[in-house]
C-alpha positions as CSV (number, residue, x, y, z in Angstrom):
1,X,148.8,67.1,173.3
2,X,146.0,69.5,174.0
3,X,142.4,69.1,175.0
4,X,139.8,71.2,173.1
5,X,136.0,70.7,172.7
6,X,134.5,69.1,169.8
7,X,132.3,72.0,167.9
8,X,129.5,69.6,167.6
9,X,128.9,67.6,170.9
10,X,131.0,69.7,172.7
11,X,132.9,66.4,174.7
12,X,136.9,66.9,175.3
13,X,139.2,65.3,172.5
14,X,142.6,65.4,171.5
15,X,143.6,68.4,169.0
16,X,145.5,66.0,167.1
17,X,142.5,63.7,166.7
18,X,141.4,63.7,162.6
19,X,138.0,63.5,163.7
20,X,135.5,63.1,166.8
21,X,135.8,59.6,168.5
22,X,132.0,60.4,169.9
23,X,130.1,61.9,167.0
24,X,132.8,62.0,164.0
25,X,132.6,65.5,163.4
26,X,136.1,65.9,160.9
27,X,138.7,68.1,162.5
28,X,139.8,69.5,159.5
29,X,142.4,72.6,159.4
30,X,139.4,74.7,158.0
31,X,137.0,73.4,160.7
32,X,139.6,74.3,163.3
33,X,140.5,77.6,162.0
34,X,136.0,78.0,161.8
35,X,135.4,77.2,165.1
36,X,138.5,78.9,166.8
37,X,140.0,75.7,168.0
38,X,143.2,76.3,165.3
39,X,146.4,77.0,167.5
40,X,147.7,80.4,166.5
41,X,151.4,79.2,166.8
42,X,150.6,76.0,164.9
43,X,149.2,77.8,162.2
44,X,152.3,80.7,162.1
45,X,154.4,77.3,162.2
46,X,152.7,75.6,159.2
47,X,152.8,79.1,157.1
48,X,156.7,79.9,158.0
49,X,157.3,76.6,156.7
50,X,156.3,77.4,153.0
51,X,159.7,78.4,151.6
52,X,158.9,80.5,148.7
53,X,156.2,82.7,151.0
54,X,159.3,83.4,153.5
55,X,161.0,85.4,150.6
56,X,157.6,87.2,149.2
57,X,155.6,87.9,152.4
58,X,156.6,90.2,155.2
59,X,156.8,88.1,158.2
60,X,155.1,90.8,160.7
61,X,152.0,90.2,159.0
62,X,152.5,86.5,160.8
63,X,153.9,88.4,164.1
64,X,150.7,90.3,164.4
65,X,148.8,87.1,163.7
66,X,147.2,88.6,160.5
67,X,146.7,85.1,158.7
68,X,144.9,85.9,155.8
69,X,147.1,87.7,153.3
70,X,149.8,85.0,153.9
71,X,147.0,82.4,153.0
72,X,145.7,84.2,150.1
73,X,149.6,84.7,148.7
74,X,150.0,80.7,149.1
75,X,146.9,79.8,147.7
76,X,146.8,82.1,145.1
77,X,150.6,80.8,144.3
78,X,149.4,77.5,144.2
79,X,146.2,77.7,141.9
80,X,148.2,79.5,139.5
81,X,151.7,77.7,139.6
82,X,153.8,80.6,140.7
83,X,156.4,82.4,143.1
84,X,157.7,79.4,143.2
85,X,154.8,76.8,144.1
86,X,154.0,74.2,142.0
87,X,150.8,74.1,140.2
88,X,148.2,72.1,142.7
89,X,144.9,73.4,142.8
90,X,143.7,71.4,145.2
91,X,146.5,72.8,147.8
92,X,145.7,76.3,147.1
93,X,142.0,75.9,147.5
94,X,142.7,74.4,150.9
95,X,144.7,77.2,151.7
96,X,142.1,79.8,150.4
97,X,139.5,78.4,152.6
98,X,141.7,78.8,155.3
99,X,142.1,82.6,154.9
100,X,138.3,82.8,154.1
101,X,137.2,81.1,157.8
102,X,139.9,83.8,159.1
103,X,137.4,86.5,157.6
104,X,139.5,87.4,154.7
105,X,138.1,89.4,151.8
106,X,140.6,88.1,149.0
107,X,140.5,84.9,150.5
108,X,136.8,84.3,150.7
109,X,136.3,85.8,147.3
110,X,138.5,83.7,145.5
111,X,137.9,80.7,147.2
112,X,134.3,81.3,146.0
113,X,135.2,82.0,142.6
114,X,137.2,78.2,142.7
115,X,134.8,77.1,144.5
116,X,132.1,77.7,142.0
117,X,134.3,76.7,138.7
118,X,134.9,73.3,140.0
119,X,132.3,72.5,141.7
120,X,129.4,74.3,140.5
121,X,128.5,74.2,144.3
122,X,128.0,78.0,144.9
123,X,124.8,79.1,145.8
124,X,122.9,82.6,145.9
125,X,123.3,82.8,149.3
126,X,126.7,82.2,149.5
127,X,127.5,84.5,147.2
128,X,125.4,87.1,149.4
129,X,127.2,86.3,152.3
130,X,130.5,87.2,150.2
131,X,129.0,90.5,149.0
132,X,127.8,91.5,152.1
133,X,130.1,90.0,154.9
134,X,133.3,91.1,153.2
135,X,135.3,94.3,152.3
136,X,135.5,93.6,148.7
137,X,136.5,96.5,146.3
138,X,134.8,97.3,142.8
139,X,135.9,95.1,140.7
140,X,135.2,91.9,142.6
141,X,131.6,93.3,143.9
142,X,130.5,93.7,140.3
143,X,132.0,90.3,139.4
144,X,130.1,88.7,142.5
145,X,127.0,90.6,141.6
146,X,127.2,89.4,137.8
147,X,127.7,85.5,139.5
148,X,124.2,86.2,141.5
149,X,122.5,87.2,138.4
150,X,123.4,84.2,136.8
151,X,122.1,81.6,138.8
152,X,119.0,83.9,139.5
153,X,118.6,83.5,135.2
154,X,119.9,79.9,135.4
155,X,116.8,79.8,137.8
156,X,114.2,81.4,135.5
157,X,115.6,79.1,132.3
158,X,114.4,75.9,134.0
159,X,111.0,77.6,134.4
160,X,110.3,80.5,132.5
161,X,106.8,81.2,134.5
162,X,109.5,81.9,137.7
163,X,109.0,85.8,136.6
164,X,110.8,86.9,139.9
165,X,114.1,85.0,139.4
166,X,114.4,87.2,136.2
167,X,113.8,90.3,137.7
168,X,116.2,89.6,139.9
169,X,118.9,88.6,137.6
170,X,118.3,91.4,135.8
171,X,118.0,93.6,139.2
172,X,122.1,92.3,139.9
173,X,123.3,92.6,136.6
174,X,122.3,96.6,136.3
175,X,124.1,96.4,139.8
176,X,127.3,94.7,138.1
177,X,127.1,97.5,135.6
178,X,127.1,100.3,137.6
179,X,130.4,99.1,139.3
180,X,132.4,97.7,136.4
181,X,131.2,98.1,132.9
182,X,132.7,94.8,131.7
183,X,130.8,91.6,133.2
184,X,127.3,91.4,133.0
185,X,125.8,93.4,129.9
186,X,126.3,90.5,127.8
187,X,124.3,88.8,130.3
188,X,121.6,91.5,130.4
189,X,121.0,91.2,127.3
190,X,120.6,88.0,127.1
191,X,117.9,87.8,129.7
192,X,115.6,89.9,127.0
193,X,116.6,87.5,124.4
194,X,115.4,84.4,126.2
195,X,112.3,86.1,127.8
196,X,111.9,87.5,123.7
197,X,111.6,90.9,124.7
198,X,112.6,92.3,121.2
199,X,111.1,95.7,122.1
200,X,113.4,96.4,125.1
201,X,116.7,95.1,123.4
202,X,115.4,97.6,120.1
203,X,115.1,101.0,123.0
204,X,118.2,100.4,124.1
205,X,119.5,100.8,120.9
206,X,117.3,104.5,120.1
207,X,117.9,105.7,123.9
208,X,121.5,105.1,123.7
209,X,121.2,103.3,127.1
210,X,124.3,101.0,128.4
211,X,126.2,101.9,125.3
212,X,129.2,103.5,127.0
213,X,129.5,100.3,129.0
214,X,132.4,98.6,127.3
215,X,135.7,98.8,125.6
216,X,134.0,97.3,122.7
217,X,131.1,99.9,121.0
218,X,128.1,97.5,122.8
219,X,125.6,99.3,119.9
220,X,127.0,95.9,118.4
221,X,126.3,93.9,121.8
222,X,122.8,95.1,121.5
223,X,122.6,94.7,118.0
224,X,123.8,91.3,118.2
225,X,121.4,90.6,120.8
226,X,118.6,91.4,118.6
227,X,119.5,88.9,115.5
228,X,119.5,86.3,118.3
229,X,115.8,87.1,119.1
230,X,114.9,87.2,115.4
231,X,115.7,83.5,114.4
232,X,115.2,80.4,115.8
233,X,117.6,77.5,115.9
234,X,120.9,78.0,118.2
235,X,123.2,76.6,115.6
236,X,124.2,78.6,112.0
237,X,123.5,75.2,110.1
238,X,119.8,74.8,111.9
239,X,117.9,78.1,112.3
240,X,115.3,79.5,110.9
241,X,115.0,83.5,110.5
242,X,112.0,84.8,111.4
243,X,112.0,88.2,110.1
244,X,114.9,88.2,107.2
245,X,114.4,92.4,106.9
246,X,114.9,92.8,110.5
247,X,117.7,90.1,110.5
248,X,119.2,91.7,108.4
249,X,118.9,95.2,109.2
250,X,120.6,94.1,112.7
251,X,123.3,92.4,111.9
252,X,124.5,94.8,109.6
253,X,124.5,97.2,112.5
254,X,126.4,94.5,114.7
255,X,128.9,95.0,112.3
256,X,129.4,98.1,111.2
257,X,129.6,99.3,115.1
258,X,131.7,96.6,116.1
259,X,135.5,97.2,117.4
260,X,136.1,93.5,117.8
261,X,136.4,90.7,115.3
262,X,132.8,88.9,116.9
263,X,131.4,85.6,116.2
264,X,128.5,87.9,114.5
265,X,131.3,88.4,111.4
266,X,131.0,85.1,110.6
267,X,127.6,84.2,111.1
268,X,126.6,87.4,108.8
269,X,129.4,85.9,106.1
270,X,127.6,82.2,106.4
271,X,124.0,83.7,105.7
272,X,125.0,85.9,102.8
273,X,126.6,82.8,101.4
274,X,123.7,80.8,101.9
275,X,121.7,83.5,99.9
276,X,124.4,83.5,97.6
277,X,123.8,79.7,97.1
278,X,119.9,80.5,97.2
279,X,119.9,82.7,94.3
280,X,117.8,82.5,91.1
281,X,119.7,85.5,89.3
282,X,123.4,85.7,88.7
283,X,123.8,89.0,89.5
284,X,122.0,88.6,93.1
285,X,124.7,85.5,93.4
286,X,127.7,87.3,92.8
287,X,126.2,90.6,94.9
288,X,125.5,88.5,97.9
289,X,128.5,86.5,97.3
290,X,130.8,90.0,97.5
291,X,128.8,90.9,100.7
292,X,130.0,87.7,102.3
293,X,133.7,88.4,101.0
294,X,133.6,92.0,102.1
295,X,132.3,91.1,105.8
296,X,135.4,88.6,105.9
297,X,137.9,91.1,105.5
298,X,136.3,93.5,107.9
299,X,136.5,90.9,110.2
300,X,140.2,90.1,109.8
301,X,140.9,94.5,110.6
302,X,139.1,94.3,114.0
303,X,140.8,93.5,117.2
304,X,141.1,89.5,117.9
305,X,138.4,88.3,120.2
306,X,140.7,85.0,119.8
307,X,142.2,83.3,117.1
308,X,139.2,80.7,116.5
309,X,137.2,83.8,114.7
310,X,140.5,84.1,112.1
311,X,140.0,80.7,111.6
312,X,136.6,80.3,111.1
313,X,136.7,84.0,108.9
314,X,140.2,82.2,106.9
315,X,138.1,79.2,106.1
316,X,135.0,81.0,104.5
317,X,137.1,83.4,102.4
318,X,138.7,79.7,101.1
319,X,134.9,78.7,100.2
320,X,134.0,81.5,98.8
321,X,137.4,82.1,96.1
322,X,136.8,78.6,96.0
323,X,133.6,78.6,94.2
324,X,134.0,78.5,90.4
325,X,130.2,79.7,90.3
326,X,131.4,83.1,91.1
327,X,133.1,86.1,90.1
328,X,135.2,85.7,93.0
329,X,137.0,82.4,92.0
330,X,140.1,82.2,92.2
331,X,142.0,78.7,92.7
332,X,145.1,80.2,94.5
333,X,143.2,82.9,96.7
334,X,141.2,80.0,98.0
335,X,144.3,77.9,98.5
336,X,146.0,80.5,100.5
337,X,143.1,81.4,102.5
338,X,142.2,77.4,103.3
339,X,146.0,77.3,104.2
340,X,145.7,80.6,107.0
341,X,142.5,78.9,108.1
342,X,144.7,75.5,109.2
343,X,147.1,77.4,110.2
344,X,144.8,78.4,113.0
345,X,143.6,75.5,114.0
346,X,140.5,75.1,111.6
347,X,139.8,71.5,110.9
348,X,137.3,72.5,108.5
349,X,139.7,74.1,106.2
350,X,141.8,70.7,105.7
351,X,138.9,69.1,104.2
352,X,137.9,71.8,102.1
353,X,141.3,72.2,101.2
354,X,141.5,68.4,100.2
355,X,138.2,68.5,98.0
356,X,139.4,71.7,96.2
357,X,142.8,70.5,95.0
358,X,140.9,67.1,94.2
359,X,138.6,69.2,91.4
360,X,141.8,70.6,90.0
361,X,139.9,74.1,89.6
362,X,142.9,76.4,88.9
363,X,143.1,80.2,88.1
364,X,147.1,81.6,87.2
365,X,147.8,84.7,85.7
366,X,146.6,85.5,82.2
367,X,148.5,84.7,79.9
368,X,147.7,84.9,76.7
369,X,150.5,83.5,74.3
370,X,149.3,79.5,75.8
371,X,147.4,78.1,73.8
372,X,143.7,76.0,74.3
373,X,144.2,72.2,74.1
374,X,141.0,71.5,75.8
375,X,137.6,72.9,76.9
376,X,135.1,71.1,79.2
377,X,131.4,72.2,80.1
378,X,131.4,72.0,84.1
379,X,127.8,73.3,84.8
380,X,124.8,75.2,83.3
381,X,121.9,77.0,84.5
382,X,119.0,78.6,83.1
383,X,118.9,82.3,83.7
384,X,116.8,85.5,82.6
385,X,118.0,88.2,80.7
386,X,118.6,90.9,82.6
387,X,117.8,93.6,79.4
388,X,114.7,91.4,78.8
389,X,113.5,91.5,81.9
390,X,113.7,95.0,82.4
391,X,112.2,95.8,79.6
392,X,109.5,93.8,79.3
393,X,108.5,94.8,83.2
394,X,108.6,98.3,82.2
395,X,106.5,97.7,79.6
396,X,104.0,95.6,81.3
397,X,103.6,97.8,84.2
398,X,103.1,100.8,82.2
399,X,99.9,98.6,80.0
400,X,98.9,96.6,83.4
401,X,100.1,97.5,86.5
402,X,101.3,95.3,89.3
403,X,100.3,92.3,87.6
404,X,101.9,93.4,84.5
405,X,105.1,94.0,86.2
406,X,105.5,90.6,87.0
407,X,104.4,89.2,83.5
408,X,106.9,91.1,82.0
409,X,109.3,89.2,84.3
410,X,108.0,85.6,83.9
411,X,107.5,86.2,79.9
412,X,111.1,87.6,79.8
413,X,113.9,86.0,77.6
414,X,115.7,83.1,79.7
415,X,119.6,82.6,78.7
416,X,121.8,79.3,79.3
417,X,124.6,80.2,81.7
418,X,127.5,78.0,81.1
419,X,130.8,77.3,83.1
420,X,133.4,76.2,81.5
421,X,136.6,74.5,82.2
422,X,139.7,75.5,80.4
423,X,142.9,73.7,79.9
424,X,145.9,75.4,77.8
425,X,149.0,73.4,76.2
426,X,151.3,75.3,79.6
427,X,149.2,73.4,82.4
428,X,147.2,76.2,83.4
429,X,143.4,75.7,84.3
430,X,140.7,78.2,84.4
431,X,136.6,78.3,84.7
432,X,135.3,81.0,82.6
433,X,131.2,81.4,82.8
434,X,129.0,83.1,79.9
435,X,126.0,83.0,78.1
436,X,125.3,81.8,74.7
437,X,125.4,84.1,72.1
438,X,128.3,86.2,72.9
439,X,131.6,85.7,71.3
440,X,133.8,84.3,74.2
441,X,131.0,81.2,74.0
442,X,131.3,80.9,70.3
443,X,135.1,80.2,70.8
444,X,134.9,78.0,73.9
445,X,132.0,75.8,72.5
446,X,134.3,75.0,69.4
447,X,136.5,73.4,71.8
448,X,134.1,70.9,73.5
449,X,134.3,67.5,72.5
């Protein structure tokens, strides 16, 4: 047994003792290793005995008492479960703080890094101390830098009058980007987004600034950005656009400038569905409802972000062949599609699969020796005439103006739109929509009962 002095009161005690008998100040490993009351030899002794580190680490490291990278090998080892170590986070944390008291870069920046995850516990200032107090090379400045920028904009979104913490968020994530390209632009950008700075987000995009930053062409990072600032509502089901030209204008941007299969694919599929569904005229139904299926499939070419996008993109190509209000129905496309979408883990897509097998809607080939045993009217709607209309605005404009224009288009001949279902004697099933008047109605109606 050996005597040291107790960091805190300073009275001798045993170096064996857990903790202070005079003031309880915890004799931890770390707290040894802090205060230089750690052993050298015990600590070579407790390191050489870590079997799978003997074959890995070269043991002069330990002869030179050079601690750190044999702490940093074990608790890295142990956090993730390899060379040999078994999975225990807690262990490799322990042994990461070690190394990080012994003035290790890798160490202390990792154990910050855990730290922070698990604990949320991290503050600016430690993370200073870590940028500044520590040899640490590009990659994990910028990634420290990006971590100060976030709790400096954590700090301004719990009172957006604290105008300083967003300049300085925005102050560390320029300083992330200059390093590494990859961690904070997202970030960035979403500090103009939440302070509504449209205006900036918009000049990035015409002076071409931070668009080199990433794998990914950020034009659609920017974009993206922007059709954030321009609705209200976090959730696809609950916002409100505010500007629908702008919106729109954005995300088709986003899109056509993105590398990667984004989460803006499939918000820009929902909306046009929803204007699909929103309609008064066929013809915008249908157009919207292509845009929707179009944006899906350019989706599915781009580079996985991860396999939750595919399933979410899957799913709405199932509601949208699924639809028997569209151009675009088709029974087996949708059942295919619904069946990709589980396949990747959408629950949505069993459900919709479910309620689409349940209304029997079926499309096969055609096949046109089968013959009609049974016709039945699914749905009608009102509709104008698209020949009528256009005629009659033409005409009303030229007589009246602006105000004639639209006469022409609420005088204009309205049609009955109806779907129909069709059964033939071979089991086959299929919706066929028209108006009345033309001949494919004049044979179907025959058939209703």
């Amino acid at each position: 047994m050996t005597l040291i002095n107790c960091p805190e009161c300073g009275k001798e005690i045993s170096d064996k003792a857990q903790s202070c008998p005079n003031c309880g100040f915890p004799l931890t490993t770390s707290n040894k290793i802090k205060y230089g009351l750690e052993n050298p030899s015990a600590l070579f002794e407790l390191i050489s005995q870590e079997k799978p580190f003997q074959k890995k680490c070269e043991m002069e490291d330990l002869a030179n008492n050079n601690y750190g990278p044999a702490c940093f090998f074990i608790g890295k080892s142990c956090l993730n479960g390899e060379n040999g170590y078994e999975k225990d986070i807690d262990l490799g944390t322990k042994w990461l703080e070690r190394g990080y008291y012994l003035k290790d870069s890798q160490c202390a920046y990792l154990y910050h890094v855990v730290k922070s995850n698990r604990f949320h516990n991290v503050t600016i200032d430690d993370w200073k101390v870590i940028l500044h107090d520590f040899e640490l090379n590009d990659n994990q400045k910028a990634a420290v830098l990006n971590r100060i920028g976030v709790l400096y904009a954590d700090k301004y979104g719990q009172d957006l009058n604290d105008v300083d913490s967003l300049k300085n968020a925005r102050y560390y994530f320029e300083k992330s980007i200059d390093l590494n390209k990859e961690y904070a632009l997202d970030n960035l950008l979403s500090s103009y987004v939440t302070s509504n700075e449209i205006d900036a987000l918009e000049q990035m995009i015409k002076q071409e600034r931070y668009l080199d930053t990433t794998e990914d062409d950020a034009t659609s990072h920017v974009a993206y950005r922007i059709c954030l600032a321009y609705r209200d509502g976090k959730f696809m089901n609950s916002y409100v656009i505010k500007n629908k030209e702008k919106y729109e204008e954005y995300l088709s941007l986003t899109c056509n400038t993105s590398l990667t299969c984004g989460y803006w694919y499939v918000e820009a599929a929902n909306y046009y569905i929803g204007k699909s569904r929103d309609a008064t005229y066929l013809v915008d139904k249908d157009k919207y409802i292509k845009i929707s299926f179009d944006l899906c499939q350019k989706g599915l070419t781009k580079k996985p972000v991860d396999n939750v996008i595919y399933g979410k993109l899957y799913n709405l190509l199932g509601i949208i062949c699924g639809d028997p209000n569209t151009k675009l129905f088709n029974f087996e496309a949708s059942e295919n599609y619904y069946l990709e979408a589980i396949r990747r883990n959408n629950n949505s897509a069993e459900n919709n699969l479910q309620i689409l097998r349940n209304n029997n809607f079926g499309i096969s080939s055609n096949n046109n020796t089968s013959k009609i045993i049974s016709v039945q009217i699914i749905s009608t709607q009102d509709v104008r005439n698209g020949k009528s209309t256009v005629m009659r605005s033409i005409v009303g404009g030229f007589l009246f103006g602006g105000l004639g224009v639209l006469g022409g288009i609420m005088t204009s001949k309205r049609d009955l739109r109806y779907t129909f279902l069709v059964i033939y004697d071979n089991g086959r099933r299929e919706t066929i929509s028209t108006t009345e008047g033309t001949k494919e109605f004049e044979l179907l109606i025959q058939f209703v009962k």
